[in-house]
Steps between C-alpha positions, in 0.01 A plus 500: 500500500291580215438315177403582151365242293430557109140347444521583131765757300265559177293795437325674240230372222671232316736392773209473707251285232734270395667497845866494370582581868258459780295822655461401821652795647750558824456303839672692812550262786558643803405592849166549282450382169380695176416431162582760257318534145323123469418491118402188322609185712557673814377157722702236249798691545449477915425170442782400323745727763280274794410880652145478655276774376343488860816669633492777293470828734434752199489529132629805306388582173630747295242559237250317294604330211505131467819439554475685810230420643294244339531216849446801746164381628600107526771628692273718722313151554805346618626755744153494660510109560160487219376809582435368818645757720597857444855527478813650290513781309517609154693815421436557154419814192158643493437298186558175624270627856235580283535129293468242787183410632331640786474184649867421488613885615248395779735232676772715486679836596546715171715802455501661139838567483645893397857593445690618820242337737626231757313209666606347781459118517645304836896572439461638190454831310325513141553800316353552159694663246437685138500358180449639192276238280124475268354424809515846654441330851742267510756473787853335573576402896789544746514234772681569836657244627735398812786374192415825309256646228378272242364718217304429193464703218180403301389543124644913449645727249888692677419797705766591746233500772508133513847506549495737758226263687711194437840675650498261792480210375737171544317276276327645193250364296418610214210393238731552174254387175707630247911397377739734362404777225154379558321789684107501549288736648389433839742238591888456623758431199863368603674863405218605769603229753828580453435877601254394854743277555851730494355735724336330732824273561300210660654191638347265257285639226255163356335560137153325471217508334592429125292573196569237189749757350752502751458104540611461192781711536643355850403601831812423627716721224278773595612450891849511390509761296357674769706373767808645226353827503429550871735351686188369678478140566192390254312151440228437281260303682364160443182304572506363813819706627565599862663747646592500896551835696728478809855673599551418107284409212509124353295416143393183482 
């Protein structure tokens, strides 16, 4: 059994500074656990979930912008107990390698992260995948798991070779900034969503990662106008939302 928990479901600038939705990223709890893109208020968000940061097995980060990445080295300090021990890893972009501290990359194992590689931690496989965004470097990740692949598509413009990366997946994630008729370079619209989505044909896709735009426009419209469109079960997710992986998939 693996479970997804939504740390914080905001993203970009103004989401982010006036924290209209937190940005504490994804936690994956499972036979290891990882923390996926901790922006601002990575360790509140764990707090308020009662996850212990000292658990945490690895940290993926997909790129370096604040809302990505802002907590990354706090989190590095909780996966190695203080910086007490060496331990974890941190799979992450070349920008965000080149970011954290010496010291902290020092008490842990870090892997800059390219598309099509794979990393195998305990049970698991990570495999980085393309995106398409202002930070040339920047990465989205594929996690293997016994219940399936778990995949998370970061901060992109469409290409079709994300969706051909993404094929397998049974829950999607997908870091969607931007509502209807409101396209931006760099990022994921919900026209564009709608596209990844239909022809990947997940078992769950999960929008995240909301600028102030599609906030005020409704998360949850967006979901089921996309769920209308795709035939594909779709939820907007929430702060604080779980998601367990077994035989079948519950949200909490």
């Amino acid at each position: 059994m693996s479970e997804i928990v939504f740390l914080g479901t905001g993203g970009g600038r103004f989401a982010t500074i006036f924290q209209s939705r937190n940005t504490g990223g994804i936690y994956v709890e499972g036979s290891l656990n990882i923390h996926i893109d901790p922006g601002p208020g990575a360790l509140v968000g764990l707090k308020k979930e009662n996850i212990d940061p000292t658990k945490t097995d690895a940290v993926l980060v997909s790129h370096r912008h604040p809302d990505h990445y802002t907590d990354t080295e706090m989190m590095i300090e909780g996966m190695t107990h203080g910086c007490t021990k060496k331990r974890g890893m941190l799979v992450c972009s070349k920008s965000v390698a080149d970011s954290i501290s010496d010291y902290h990359k020092s008490f842990t194992d870090v892997r800059i992260a390219n598309p099509d590689e794979t990393i195998t931690a305990g049970e698991l496989s990570i495999i980085s995948t393309s995106s398409f965004h202002s930070d040339p470097t920047t990465v989205g990740f594929k996690i293997k798991t016994k219940n399936g692949i778990i995949s998370y598509i970061s901060d992109t413009e469409l290409q079709q070779k994300i969706v051909d990366e993404h094929r397998d997946a049974r829950i999607l994630i997908l870091c969607v900034t931007r509502p209807l008729k409101s396209r931006i370079k760099w990022h994921i619209c919900t026209e564009d969503a709608a596209e990844i989505i239909g022809k990947i044909k997940p078992e769950l896709a999960v929008i995240t990662h909301f600028g102030m735009k599609i906030l005020e426009e409704d998360p949850e419209y967006q979901a089921e106008w996309l769920q209308k469109n795709t035939g594909i079960k779709t939820i907007a997710a929430e702060d604080g939302m779980r998601i367990k992986i077994g035989e079948g998939i519950e949200v909490m």
